[in-house]
N, C-alpha and C positions, 0 to 999 in steps of 0.2 A: 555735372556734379563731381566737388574733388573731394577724395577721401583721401585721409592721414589718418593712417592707424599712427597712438597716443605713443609705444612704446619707439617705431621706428622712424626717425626725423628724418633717411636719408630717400625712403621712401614715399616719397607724396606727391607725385603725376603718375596720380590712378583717374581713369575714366571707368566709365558705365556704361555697355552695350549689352543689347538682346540679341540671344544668337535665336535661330531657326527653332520655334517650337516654347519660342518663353522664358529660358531661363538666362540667371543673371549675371552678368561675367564682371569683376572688377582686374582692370587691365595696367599694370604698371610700366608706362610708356619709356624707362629708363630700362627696366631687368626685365621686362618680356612676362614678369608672373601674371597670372590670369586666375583669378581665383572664380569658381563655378558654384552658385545656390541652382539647382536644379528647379525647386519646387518656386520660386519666387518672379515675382511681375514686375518689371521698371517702376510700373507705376503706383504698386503698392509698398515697396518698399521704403523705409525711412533711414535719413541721412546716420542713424545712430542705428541701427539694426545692422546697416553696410557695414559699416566701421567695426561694431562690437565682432560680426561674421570675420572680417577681412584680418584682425588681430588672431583671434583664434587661426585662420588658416593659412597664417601667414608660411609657416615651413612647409602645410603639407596643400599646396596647392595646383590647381589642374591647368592645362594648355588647351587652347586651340591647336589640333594638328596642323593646319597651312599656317604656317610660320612667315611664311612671305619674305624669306630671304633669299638672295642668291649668292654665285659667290664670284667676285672679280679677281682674275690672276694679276701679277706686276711683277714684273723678270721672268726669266727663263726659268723653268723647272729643271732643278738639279743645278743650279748656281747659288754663290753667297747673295746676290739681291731677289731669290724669287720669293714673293709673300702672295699668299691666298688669303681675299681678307673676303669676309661676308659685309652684304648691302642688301637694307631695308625698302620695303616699300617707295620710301619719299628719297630714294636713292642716297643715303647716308650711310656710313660705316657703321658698323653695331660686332662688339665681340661677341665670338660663339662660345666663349667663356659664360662670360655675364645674361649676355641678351636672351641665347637662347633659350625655353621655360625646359626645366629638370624633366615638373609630373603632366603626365599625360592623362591620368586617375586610371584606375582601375589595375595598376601594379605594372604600367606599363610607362617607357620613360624618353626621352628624346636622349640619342648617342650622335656626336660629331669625329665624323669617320675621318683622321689625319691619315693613315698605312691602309690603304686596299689590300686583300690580302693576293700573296703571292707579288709579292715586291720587297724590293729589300731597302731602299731611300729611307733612313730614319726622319719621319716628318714626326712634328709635332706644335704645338700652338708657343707660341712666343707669349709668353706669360708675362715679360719685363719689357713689352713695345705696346703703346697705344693700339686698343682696338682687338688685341691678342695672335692679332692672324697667325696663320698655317705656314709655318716656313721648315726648309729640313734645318736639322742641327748640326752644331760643329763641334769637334774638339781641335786647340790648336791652332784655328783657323781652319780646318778642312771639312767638307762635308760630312757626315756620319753616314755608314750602311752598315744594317743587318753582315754578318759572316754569309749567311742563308736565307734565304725568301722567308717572310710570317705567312704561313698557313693559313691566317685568320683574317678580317676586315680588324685594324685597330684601332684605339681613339680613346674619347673622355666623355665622360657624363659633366655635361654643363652645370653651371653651380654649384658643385662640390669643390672640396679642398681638404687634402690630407694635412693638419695643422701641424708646421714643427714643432710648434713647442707640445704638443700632448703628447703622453709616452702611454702608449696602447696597454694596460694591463693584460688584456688577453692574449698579448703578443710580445711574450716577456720584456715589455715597458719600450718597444721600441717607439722611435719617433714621427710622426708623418715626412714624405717628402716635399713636401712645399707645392704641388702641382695637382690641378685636380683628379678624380678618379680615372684610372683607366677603364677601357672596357676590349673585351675579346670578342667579337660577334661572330658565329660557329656558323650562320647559314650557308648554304651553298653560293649566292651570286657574289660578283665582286663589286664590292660600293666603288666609288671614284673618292678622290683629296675633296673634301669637304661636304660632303651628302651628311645629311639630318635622318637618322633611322629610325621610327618607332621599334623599341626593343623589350624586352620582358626579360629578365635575369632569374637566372636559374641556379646563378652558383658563385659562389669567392673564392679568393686565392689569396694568403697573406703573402705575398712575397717581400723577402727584408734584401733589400739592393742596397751593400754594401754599409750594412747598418742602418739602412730608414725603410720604415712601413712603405709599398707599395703596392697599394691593394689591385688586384684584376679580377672587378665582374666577369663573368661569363654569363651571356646572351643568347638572345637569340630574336633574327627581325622577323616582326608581323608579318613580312613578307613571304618569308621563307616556307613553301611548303609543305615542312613537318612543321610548323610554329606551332599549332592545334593540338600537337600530342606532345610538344617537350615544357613541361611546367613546372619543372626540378629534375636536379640533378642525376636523380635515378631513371630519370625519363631521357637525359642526356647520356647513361650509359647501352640504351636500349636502341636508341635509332641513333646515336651518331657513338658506337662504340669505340673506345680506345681516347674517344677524343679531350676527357678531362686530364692524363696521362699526357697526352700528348702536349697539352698547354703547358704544362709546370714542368716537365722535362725542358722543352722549348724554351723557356726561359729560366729554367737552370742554367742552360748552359750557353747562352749566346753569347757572354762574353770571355767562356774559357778561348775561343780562337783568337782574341787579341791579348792573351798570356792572365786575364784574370782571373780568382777565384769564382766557382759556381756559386748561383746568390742559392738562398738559404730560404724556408718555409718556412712560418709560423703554423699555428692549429695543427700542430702533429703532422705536418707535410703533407696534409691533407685537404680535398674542396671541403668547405664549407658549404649550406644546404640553402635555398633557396632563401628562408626566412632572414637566415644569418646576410647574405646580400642585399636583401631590403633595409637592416638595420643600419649597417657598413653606410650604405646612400646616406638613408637618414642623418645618422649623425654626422656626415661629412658636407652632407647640405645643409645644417646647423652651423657647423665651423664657417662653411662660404657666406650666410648670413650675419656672422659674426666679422667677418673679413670687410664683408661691404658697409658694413656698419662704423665701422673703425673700431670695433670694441676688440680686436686682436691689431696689432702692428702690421702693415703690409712690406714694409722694409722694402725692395726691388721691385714688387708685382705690382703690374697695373692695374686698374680699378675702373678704368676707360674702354 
């Protein structure tokens, strides 16, 4: 059974699976969303119940945890050809931009880990090459690295996007930076270049890098330990003390040692609270909805 919800045309290789226990998943085999009716039976469901369900959930929809991708290296790590590109099941390319699904339901969301922490390699997802893969960056032509090792596991939340052209009111009209969200994940282990985390966000960061909006959730993986007792931000002051300080100092200052100015805080130089990071998502996984749509200009990013 194919569903096209009426409002998105580019959306329409949706399938229909039962997972374990009945309930109903519509599955879009281009962007990975998987939208979840709990209460509902393959086989009582009608082709117009799917669709009306599948419009309404279109932004706020749920994943299957096993993702079923891995990830294939090609060049040497730490040279200008190395790319870490993720592959699907039927052994095909899928970007960890696009493919990989955002919600996981219950405030819980899949993070693609580019920076393990305690490494200095500036990696990050190639936004402007097919497929998006994980390559470090350059300026110049040369490699990029951190001054100092990141503390933290780093990366992005999948289908989001900071829009240039919106100038943030709440962040006195600054502009996005064109690149999805980042994410800081606080837990103790170290992810490897390209690991898929189930993560739960706890907190924002407006950070303005050199005049454009660059938001940094703060995390934390299901996996982690304490993840049962940090459920906001005040619970991150409690068992991982100093550590919200530590992030926005950190990235205050990482590019005063190559002679730049420190970047700059919005929201009073301060985190932001759990709810305020769920919104932040939200509306930036709106904007990536808009992106794949083509109802915004993609101008250099790929959509592959």
């Amino acid at each position: 059974m194919v569903v096209a919800p009426a409002s998105t045309a580019t959306l329409t290789a949706a399938r229909l699976t039962a997972s374990v226990g009945g309930a109903l998943h519509v599955h879009s085999a281009r962007y990975g969303l998987l939208v979840k009716f709990p209460s509902f039976s393959p086989k009582r469901v009608s082709p117009a119940a799917v669709s009306l369900r599948s419009r309404r959930h279109l932004l706020t929809c749920t994943a299957l945890y096993k993702t079923n991708f891995s990830v294939k290296e090609e060049g040497t790590p730490e040279t200008l050809d190395y790319r870490a590109f993720f592959i699907d099941s039927a052994g095909k390319k899928v970007s960890p931009w696009h493919d990989i699904p955002l919600h996981l339901g219950d405030g819980v969301f899949n993070f693609v880990v580019e920076i393990p922490k305690d490494s200095s390699a500036k990696m990050e997802i190639a936004t402007d090459e097919p497929f998006t893969p994980i390559k470090q960056d350059t300026k110049k032509g040369k490699l990029r690295y951190y001054p100092y090792n990141i503390k933290w596991n780093y990366g992005l939340l999948p289908q989001t996007w900071e829009d240039p052209s919106y100038a943030n009111p709440e962040v006195e009209g600054t502009l996005g930076d064109n690149d999805p969200v980042d994410v800081v994940e606080i837990g103790d282990a170290r992810a490897k270049i390209g690991d898929v985390l189930r993560v739960k966000p706890v907190a924002a960061l407006a950070m303005i890098d050199e005049g454009e909006l660059d938001w940094k959730i703060v995390a934390i993986s299901l996996n982690d330990s304490r993840a049962s007792l940090v459920n906001d931000m005040n619970d991150v002051e409690i068992h991982f003390p100093g550590t919200l300080t530590a992030i926005r100092d950190w990235f205050r200052d990482y590019k005063i040692p190559d002679g730049k100015p420190a970047n700059q805080f919005g929201l009073g130089n301060k985190p932001a609270n759990k709810d305020y990071a769920l919104k932040v998502i939200t509306e930036t996984n709106e904007s990536w909805a808009k992106l794949i749509k083509r109802s915004v200009a993609a101008g250099e990013l790929s959509l592959v």
